[in-house]
MOPAC internal coordinates of N, CA, C and O (Angstrom, degrees):
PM7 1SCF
backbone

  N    0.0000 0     0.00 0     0.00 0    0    0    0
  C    1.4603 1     0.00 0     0.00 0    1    0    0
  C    1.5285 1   109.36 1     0.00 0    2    1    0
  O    1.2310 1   123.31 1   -33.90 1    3    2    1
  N    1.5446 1   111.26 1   146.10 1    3    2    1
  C    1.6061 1    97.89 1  -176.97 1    5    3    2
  C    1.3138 1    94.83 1  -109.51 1    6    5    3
  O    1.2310 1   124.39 1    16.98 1    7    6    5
  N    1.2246 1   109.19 1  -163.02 1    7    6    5
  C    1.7445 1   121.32 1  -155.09 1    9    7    6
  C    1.6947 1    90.44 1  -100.04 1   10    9    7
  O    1.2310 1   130.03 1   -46.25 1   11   10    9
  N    1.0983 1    98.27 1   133.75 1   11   10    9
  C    1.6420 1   104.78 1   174.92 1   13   11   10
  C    1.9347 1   109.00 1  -146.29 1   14   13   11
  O    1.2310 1   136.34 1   -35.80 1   15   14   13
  N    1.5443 1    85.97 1   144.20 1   15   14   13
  C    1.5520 1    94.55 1   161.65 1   17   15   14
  C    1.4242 1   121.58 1   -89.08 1   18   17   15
  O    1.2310 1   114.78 1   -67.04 1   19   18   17
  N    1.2512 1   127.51 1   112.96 1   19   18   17
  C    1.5879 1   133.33 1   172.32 1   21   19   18
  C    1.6734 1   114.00 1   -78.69 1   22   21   19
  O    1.2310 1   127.76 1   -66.59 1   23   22   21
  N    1.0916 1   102.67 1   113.41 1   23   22   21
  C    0.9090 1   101.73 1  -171.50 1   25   23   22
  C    1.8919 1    99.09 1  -112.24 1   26   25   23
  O    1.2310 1   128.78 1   -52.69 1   27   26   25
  N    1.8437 1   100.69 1   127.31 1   27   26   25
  C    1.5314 1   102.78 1  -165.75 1   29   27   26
  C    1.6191 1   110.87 1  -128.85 1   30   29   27
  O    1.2310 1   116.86 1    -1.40 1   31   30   29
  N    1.4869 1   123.57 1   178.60 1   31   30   29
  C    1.5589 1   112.37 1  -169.46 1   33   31   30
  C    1.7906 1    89.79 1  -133.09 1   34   33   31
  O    1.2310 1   124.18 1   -53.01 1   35   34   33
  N    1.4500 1   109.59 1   126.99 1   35   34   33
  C    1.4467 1   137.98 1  -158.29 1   37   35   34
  C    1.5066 1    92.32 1   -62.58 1   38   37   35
  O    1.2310 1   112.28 1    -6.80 1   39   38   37
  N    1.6046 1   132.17 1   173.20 1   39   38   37
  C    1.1518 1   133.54 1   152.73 1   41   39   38
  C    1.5894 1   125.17 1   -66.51 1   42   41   39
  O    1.2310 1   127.90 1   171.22 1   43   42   41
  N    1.3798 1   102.40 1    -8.78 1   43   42   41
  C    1.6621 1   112.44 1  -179.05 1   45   43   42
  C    1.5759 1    99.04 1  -131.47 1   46   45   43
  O    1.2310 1   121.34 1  -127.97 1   47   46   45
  N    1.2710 1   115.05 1    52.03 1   47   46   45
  C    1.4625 1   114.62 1   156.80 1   49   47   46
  C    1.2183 1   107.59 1   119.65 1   50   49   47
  O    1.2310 1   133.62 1   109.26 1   51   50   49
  N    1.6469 1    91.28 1   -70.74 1   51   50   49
  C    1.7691 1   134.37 1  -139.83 1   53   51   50
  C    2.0011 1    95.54 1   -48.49 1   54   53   51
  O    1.2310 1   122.44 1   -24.91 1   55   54   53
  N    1.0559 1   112.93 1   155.09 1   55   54   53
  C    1.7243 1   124.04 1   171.19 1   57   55   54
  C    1.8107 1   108.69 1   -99.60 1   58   57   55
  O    1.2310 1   114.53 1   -60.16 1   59   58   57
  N    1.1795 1   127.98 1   119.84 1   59   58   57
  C    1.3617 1   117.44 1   166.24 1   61   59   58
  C    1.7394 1   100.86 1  -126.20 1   62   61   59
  O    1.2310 1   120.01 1    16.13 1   63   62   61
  N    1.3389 1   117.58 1  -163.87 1   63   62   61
  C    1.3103 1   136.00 1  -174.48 1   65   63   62
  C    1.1355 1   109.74 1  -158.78 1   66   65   63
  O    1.2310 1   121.11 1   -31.02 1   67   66   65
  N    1.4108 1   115.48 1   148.98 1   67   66   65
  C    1.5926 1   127.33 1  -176.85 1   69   67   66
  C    1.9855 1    91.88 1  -130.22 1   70   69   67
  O    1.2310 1   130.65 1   -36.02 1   71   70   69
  N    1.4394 1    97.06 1   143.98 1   71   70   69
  C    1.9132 1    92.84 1   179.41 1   73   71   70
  C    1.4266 1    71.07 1  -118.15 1   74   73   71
  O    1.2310 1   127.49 1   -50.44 1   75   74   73
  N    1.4782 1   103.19 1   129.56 1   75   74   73
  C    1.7029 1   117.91 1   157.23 1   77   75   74
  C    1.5899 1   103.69 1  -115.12 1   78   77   75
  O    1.2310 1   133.68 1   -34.01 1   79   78   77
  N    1.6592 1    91.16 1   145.99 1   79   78   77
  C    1.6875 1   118.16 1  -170.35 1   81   79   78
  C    1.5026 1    94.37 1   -66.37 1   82   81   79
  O    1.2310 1   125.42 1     4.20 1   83   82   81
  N    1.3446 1   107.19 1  -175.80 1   83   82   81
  C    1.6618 1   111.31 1   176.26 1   85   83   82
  C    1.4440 1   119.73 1   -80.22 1   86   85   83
  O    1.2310 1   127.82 1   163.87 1   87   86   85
  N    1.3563 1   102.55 1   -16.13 1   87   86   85
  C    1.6186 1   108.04 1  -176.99 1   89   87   86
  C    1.6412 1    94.24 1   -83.48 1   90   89   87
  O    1.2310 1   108.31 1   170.61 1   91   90   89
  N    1.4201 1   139.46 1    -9.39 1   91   90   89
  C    0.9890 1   117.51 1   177.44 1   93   91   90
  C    2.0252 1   109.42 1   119.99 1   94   93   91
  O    1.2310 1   126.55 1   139.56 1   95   94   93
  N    1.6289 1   105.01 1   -40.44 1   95   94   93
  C    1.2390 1   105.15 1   171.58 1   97   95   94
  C    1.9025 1   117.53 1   -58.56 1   98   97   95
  O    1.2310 1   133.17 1   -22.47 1   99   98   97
  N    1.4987 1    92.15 1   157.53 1   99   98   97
  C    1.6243 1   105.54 1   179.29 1  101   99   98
  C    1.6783 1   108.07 1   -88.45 1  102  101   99
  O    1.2310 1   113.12 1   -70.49 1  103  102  101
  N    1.5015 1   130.61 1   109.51 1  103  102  101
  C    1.1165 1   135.73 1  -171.95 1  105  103  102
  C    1.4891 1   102.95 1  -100.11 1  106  105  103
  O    1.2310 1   111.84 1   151.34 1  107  106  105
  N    1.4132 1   132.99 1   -28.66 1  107  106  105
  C    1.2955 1   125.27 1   178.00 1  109  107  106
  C    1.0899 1   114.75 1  -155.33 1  110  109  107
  O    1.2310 1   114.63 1   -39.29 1  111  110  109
  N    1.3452 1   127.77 1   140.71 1  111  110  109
  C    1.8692 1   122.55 1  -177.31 1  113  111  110
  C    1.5862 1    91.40 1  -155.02 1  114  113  111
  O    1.2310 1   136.79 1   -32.01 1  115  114  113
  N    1.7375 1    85.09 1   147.99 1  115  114  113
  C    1.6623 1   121.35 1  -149.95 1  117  115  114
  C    1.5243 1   103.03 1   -76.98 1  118  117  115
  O    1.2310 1   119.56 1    -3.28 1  119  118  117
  N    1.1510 1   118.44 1   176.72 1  119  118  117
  C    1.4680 1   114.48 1   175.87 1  121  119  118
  C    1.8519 1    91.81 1   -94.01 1  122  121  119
  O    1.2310 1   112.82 1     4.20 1  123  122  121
  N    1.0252 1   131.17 1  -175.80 1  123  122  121
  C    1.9546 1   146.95 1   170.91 1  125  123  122
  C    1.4202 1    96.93 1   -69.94 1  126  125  123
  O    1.2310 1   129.70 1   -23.59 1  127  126  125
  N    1.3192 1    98.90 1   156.41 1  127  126  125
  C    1.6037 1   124.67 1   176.33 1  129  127  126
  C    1.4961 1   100.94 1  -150.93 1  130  129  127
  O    1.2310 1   120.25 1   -51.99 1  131  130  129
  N    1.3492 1   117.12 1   128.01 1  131  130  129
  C    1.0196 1   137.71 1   168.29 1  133  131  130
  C    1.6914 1   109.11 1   -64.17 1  134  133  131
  O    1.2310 1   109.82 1   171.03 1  135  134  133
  N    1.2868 1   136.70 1    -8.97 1  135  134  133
  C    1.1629 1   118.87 1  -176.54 1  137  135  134
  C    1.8605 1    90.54 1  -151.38 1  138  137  135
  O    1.2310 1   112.96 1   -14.59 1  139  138  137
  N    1.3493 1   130.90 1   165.41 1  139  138  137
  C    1.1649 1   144.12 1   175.33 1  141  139  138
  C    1.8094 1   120.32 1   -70.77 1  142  141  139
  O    1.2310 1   129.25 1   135.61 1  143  142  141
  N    1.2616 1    99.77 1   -44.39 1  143  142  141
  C    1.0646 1   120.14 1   171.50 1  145  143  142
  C    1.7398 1   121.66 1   -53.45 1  146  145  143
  O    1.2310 1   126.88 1   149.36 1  147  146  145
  N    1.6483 1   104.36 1   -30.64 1  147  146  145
  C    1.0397 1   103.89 1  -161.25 1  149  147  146
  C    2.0344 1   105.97 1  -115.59 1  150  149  147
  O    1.2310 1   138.66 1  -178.43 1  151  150  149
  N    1.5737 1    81.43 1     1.57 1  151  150  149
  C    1.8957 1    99.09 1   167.62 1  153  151  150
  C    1.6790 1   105.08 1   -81.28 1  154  153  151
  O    1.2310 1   127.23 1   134.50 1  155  154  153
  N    1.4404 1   103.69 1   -45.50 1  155  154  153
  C    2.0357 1   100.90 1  -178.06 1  157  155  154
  C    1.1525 1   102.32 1   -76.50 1  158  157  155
  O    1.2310 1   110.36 1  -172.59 1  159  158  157
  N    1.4671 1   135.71 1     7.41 1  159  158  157
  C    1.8470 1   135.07 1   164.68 1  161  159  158
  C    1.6118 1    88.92 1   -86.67 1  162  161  159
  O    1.2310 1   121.22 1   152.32 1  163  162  161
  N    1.1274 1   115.27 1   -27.68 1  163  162  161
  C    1.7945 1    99.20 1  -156.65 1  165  163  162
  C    1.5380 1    84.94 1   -82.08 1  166  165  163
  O    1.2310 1   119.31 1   136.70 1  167  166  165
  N    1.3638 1   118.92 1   -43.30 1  167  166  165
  C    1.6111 1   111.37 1  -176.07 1  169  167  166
  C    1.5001 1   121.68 1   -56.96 1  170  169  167
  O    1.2310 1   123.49 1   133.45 1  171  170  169
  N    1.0059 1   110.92 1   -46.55 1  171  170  169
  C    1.8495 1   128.84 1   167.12 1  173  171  170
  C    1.7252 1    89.97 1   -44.71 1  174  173  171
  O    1.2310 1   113.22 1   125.23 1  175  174  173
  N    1.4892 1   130.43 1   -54.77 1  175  174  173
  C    1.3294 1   116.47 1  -136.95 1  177  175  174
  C    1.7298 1    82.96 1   -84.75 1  178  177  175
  O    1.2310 1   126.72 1   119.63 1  179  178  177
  N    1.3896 1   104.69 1   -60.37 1  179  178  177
  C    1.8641 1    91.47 1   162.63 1  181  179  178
  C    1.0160 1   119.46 1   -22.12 1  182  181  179
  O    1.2310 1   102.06 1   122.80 1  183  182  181
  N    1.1551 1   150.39 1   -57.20 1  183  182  181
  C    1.3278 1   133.43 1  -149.84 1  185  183  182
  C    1.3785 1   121.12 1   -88.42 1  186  185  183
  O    1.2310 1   128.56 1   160.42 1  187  186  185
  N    1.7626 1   101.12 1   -19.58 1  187  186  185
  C    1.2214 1   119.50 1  -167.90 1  189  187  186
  C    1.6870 1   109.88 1  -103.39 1  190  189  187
  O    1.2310 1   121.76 1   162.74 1  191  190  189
  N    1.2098 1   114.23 1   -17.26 1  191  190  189
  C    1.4496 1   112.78 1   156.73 1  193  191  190
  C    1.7572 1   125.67 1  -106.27 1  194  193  191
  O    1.2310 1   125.34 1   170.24 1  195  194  193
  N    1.3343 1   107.35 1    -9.76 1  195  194  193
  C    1.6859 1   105.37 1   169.69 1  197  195  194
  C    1.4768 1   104.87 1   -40.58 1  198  197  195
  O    1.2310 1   122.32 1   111.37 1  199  198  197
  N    1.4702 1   113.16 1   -68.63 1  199  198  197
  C    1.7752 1   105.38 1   169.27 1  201  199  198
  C    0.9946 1   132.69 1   -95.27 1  202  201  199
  O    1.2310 1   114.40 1   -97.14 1  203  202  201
  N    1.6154 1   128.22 1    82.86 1  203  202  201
  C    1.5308 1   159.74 1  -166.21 1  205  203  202
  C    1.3864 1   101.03 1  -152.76 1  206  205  203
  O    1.2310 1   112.85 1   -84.65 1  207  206  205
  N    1.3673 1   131.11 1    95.35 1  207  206  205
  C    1.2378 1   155.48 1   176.44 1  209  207  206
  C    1.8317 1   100.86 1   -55.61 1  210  209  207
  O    1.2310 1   126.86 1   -79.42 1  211  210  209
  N    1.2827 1   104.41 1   100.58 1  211  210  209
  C    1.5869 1   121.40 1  -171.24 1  213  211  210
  C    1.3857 1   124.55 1   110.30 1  214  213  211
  O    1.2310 1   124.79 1  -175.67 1  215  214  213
  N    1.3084 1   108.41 1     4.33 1  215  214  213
  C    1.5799 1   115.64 1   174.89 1  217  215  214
  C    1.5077 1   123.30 1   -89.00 1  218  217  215
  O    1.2310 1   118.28 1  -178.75 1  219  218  217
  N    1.5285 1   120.89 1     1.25 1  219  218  217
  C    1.2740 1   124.45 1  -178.35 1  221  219  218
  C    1.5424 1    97.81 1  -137.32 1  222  221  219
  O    1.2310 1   128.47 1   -51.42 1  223  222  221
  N    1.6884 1   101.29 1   128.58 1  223  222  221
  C    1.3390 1   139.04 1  -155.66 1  225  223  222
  C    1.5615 1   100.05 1  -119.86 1  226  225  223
  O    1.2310 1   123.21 1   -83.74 1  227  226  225
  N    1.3263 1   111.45 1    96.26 1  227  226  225
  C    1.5706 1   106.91 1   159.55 1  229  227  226
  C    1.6123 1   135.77 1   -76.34 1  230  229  227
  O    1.2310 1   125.98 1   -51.00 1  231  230  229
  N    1.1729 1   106.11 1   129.00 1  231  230  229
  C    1.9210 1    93.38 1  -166.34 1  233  231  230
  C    1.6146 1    88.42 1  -125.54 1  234  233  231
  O    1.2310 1   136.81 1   -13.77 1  235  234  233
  N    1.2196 1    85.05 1   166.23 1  235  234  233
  C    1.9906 1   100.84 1   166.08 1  237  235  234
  C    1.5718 1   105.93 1  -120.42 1  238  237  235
  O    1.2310 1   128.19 1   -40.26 1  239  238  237
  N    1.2162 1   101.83 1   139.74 1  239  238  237
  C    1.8239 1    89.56 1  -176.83 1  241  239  238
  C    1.7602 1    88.51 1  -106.45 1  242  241  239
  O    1.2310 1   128.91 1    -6.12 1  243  242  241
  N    1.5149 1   100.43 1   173.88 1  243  242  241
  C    1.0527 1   113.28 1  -176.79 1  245  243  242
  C    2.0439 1   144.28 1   -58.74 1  246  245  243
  O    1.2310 1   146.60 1   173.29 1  247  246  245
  N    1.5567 1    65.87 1    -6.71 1  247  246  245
  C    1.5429 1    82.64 1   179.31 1  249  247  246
  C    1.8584 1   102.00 1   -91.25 1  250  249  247
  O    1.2310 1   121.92 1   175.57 1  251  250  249
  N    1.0922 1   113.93 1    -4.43 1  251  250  249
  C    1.4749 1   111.43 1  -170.63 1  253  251  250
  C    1.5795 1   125.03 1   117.01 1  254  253  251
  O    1.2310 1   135.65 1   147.03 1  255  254  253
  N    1.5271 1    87.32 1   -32.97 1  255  254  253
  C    1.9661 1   100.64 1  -168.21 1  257  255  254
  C    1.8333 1    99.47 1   -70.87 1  258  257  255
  O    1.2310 1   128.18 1   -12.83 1  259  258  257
  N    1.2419 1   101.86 1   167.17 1  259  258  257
  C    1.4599 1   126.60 1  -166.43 1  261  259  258
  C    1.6749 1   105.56 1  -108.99 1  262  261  259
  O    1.2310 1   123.87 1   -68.83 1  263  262  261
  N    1.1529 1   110.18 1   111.17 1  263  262  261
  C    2.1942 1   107.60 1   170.65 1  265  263  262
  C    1.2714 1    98.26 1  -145.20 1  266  265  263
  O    1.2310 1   122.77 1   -18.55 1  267  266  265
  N    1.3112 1   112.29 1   161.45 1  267  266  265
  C    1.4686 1   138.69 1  -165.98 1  269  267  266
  C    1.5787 1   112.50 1  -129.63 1  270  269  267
  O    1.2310 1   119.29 1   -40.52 1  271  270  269
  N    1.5001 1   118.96 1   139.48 1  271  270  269
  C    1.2689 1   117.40 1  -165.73 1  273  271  270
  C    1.7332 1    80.03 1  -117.74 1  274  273  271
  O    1.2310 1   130.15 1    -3.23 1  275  274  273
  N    1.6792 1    98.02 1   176.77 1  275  274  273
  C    1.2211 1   105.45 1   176.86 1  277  275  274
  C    1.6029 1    89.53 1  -152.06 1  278  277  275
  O    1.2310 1   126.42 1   -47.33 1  279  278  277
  N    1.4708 1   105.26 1   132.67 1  279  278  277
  C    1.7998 1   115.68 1  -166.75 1  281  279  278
  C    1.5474 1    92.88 1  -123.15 1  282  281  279
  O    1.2310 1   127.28 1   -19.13 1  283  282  281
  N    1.3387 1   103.60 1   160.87 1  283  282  281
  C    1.7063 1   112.95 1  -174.08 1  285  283  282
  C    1.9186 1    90.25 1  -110.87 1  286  285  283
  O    1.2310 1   130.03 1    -2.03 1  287  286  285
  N    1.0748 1    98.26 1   177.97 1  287  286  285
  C    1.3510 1   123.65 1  -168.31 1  289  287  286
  C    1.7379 1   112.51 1   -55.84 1  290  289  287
  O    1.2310 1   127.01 1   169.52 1  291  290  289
  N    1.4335 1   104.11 1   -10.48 1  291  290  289
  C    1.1714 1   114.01 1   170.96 1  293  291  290
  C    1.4094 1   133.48 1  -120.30 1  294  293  291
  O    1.2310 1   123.89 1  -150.14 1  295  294  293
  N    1.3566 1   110.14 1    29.86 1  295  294  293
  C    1.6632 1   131.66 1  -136.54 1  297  295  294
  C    0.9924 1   140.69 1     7.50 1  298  297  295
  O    1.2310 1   121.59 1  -132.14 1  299  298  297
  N    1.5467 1   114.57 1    47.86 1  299  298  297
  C    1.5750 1   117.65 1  -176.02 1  301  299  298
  C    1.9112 1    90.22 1   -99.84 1  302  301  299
  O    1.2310 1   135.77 1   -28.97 1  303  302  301
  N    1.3318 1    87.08 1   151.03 1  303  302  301
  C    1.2101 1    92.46 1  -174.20 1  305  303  302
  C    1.6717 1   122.29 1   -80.25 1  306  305  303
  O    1.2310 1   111.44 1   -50.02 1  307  306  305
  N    1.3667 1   133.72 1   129.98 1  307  306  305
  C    1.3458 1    93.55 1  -152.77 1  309  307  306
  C    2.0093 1    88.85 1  -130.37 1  310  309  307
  O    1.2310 1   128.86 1  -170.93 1  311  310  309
  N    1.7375 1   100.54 1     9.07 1  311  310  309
  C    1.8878 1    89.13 1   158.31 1  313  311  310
  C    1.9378 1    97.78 1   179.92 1  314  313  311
  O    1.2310 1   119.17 1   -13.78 1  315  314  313
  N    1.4726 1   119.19 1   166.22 1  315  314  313
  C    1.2868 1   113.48 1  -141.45 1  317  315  314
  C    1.3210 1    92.98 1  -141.35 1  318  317  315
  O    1.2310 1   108.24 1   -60.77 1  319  318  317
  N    0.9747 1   139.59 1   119.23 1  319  318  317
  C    1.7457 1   139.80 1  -160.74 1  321  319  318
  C    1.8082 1   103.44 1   -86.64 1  322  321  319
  O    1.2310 1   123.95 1   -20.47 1  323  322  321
  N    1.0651 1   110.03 1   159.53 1  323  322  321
  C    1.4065 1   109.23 1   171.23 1  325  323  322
  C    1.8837 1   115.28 1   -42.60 1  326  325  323
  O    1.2310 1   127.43 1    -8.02 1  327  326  325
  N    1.6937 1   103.31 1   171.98 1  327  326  325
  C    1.6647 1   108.45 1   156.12 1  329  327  326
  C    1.2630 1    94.62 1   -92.47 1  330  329  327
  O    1.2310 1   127.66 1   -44.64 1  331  330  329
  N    1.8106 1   102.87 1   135.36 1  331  330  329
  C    1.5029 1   123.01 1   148.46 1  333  331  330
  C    1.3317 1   146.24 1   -96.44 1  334  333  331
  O    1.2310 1   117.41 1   -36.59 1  335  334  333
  N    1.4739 1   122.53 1   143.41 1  335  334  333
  C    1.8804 1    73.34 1  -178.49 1  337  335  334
  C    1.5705 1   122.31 1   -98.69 1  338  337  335
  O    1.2310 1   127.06 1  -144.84 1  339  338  337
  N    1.5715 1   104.01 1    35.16 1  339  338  337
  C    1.4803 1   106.92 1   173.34 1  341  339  338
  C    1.2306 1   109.48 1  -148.62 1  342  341  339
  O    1.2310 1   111.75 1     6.12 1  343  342  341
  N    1.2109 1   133.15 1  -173.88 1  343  342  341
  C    1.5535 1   140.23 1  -147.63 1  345  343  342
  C    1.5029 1    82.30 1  -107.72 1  346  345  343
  O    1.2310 1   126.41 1   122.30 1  347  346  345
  N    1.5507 1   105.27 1   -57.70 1  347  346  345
  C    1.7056 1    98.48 1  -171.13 1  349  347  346
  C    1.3614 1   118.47 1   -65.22 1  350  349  347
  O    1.2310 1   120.74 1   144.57 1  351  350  349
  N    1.6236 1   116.19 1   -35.43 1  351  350  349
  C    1.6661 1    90.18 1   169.21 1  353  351  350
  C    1.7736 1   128.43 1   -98.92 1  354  353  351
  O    1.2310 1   133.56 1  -142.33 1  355  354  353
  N    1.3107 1    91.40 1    37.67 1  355  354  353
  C    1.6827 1    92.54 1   156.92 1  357  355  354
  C    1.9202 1   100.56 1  -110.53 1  358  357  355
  O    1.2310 1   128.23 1   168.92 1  359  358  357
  N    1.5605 1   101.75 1   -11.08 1  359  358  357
  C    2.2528 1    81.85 1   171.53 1  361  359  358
  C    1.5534 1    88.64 1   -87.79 1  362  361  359
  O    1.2310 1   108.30 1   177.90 1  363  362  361
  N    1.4620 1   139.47 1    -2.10 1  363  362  361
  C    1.4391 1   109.32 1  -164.08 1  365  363  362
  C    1.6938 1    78.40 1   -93.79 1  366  365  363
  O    1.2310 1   116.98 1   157.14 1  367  366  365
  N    1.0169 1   123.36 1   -22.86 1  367  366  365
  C    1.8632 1   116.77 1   168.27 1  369  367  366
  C    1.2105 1   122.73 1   -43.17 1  370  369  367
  O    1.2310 1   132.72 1   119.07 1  371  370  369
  N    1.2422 1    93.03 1   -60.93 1  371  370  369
  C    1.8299 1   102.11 1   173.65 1  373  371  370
  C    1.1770 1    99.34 1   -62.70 1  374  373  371
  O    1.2310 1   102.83 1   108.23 1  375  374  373
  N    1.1476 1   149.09 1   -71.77 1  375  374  373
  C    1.4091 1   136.36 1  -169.48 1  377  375  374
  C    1.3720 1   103.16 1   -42.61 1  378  377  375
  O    1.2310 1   109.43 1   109.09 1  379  378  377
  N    0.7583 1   137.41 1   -70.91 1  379  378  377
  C    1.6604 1   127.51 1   177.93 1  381  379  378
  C    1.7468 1   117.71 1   -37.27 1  382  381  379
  O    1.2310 1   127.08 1   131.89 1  383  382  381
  N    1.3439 1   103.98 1   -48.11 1  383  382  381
  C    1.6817 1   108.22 1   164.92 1  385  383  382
  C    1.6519 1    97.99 1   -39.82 1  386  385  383
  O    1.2310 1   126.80 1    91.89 1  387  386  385
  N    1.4016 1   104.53 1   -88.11 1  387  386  385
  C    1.1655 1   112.59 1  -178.81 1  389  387  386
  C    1.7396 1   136.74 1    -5.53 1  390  389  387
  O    1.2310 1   135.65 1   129.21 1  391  390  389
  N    1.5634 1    87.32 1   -50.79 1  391  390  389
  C    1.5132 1   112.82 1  -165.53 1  393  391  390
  C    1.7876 1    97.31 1   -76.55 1  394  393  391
  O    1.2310 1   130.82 1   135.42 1  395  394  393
  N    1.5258 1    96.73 1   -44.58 1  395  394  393
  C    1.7892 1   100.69 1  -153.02 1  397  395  394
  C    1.9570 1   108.70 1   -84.67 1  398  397  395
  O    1.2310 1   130.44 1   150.45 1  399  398  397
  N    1.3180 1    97.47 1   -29.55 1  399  398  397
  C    1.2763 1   110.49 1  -155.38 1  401  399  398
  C    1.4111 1   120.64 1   -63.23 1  402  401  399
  O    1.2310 1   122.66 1   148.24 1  403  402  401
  N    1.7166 1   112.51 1   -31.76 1  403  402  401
  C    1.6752 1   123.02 1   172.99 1  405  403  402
  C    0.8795 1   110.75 1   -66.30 1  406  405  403
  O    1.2310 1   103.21 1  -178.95 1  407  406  405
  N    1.5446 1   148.46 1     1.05 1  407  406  405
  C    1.8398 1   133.70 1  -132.44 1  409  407  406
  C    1.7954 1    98.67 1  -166.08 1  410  409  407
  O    1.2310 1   121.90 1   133.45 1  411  410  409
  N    1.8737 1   113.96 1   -46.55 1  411  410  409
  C    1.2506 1    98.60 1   177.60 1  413  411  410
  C    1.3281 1   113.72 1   -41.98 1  414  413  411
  O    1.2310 1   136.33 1   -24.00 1  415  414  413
  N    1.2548 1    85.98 1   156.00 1  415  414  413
  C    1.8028 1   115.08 1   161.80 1  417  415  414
  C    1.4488 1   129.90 1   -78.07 1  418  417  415
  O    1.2310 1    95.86 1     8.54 1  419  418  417
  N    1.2622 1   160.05 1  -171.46 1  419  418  417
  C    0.8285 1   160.82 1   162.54 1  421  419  418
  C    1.9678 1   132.05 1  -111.71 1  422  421  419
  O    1.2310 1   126.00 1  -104.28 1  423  422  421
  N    0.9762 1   106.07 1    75.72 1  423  422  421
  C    1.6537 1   103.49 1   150.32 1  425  423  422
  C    1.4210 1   146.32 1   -53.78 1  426  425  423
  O    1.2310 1   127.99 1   -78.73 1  427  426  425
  N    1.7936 1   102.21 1   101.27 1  427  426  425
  C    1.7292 1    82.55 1  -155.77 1  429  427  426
  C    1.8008 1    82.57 1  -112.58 1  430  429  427
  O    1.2310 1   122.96 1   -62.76 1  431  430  429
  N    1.4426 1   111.94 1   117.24 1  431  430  429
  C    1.2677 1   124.99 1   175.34 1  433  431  430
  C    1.6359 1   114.01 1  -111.68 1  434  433  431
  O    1.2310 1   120.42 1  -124.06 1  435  434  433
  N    1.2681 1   116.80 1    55.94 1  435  434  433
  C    1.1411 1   146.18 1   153.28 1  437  435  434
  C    1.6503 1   129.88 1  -125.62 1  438  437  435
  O    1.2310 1   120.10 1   180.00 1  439  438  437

């Protein structure tokens, strides 16, 4: 399976996207978009900041677990990596962002 962006339509309207790795797992999913048009900008903006050296933000949330945001050139956040339960495998996440994100394809299941 290759790496694709799914692109799906929320229970309240909204448009988001999930980029799944090639094995099939979900490595990053988008925040909502009120319109469709403006979900395949969020994918474009993915693709175009995964490799931009300072665009991936590691946090710990409060429960302990490890996720990674990914911000565009203007710091809105524009997708949010899984919970991990370690620091190192949310960068081997990003590395996978990294890897998958210029090249997937697109799934538009809406």
């Amino acid at each position: 399976m290759a790496a694709k962006y799914h692109l799906k339509k929320a229970s309240d309207g909204q448009f988001f996207f999930n980029l799944h790795a090639s094995n099939g797992e979900i490595v990053l999913t988008s925040e909502h978009y009120a319109a469709k048009p403006s979900a395949m900008a969020g994918i474009e903006s993915v693709r175009n900041n995964a490799q931009r050296e300072g665009a991936f933000e590691l946090k710990e949330s409060t429960s302990g677990k490890h996720y990674f945001v990914l911000k565009a050139t203007n710091g809105q956040v524009v997708g949010q990596g899984q919970m991990y339960g370690s620091r190192a495998s949310a960068e081997h996440g990003i590395a996978s962002v990294k890897r998958y994100a210029p090249d997937a394809g697109i799934s538009d299941d809406c």
